[in-house]
N, C-alpha and C positions, 0 to 999 in steps of 0.2 A: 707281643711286647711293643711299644712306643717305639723304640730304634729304628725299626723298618721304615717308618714315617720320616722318623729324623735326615737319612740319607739323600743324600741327591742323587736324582735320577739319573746326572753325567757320571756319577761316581761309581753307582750300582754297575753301570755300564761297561765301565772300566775293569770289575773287580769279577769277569770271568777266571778261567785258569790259565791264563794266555800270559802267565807270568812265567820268570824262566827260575827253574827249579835248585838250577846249581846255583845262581846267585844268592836265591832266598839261602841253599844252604850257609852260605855267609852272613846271611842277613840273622839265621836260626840260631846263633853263638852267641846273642845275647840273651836266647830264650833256653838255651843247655842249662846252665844253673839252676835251673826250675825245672825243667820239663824234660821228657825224654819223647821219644819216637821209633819208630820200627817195630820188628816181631823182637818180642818178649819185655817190651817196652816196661817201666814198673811207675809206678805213679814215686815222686818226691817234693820238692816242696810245691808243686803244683799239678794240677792230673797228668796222665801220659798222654799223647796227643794222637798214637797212631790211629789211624780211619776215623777225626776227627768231624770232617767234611760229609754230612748226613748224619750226624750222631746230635741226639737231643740234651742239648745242652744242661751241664750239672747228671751226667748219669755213667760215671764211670765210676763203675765198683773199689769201694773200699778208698775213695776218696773224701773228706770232710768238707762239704762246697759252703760259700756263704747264702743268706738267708735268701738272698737276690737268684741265686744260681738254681737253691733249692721250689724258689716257685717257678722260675724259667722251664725246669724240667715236669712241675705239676702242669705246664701250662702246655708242656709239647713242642718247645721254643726249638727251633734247629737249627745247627751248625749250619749254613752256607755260605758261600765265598761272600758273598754282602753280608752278612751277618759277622763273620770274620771280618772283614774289611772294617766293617765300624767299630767293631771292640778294640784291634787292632790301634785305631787311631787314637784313641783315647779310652781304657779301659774303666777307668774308672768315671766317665759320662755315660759310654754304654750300660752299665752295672754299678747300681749304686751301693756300696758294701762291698766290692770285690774285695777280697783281700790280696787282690796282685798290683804287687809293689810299683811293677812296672810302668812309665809314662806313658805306652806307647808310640808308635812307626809314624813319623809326622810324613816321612815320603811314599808319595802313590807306591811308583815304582819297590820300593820296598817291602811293601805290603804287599801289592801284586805279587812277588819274588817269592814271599815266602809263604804265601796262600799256595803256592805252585809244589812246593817244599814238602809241604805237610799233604797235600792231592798224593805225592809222589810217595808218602811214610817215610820219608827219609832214605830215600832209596837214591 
């Protein structure tokens, strides 16, 4: 996908998992209403997110992804903390057709937080 390109190389850098995970979980309560996480996690109005991080994007069973999500996953596109990171910030720049509503996490640190969050499944 393009997005990788799009990134800045300081940002990429930034968007290890060196985020702190309790804070994301606060940061995660905008993304509850959509999404779940943990064991037995269930998909709702958005996929379930647990073991996100390595997961090839648009491939969670018995979800309806958009047309964008569905060649992402033809294409072998992967969940990584930068790839999170830029959808994060603008989901609907990363993915054209997402259907998530969401504006996205305009702060680093927030994103960091809650990259760390979902590394952790909610734990």
């Amino acid at each position: 996908a393009e997005t990788v390109a799009a990134a800045a190389p300081a940002a990429v850098a930034a968007v290890s998992i060196d985020g702190d995970a309790k804070a994301g979980a606060k940061v995660f309560r905008k993304c509850k209403a959509c999404h779940k996480i943990g064991e037995g996690a269930k998909n709702a109005v958005g996929p379930q997110l647990t073991d996100i991080i390595g997961r090839v994007q648009g491939s969670v069973d018995g979800f309806k992804y958009s047309k964008g999500f569905e060649a992402a996953m033809a294409a072998g596109a992967v969940w990584s903390p930068a790839e999170l990171d830029a959808y994060l910030t603008k989901p609907k720049d990363y993915m054209k057709g997402t259907r998530m509503a969401f504006g996205g996490l305009r702060k680093e640190k927030d994103r960091a937080n809650v990259i760390a969050y979902l590394a952790s499944n909610g734990e």
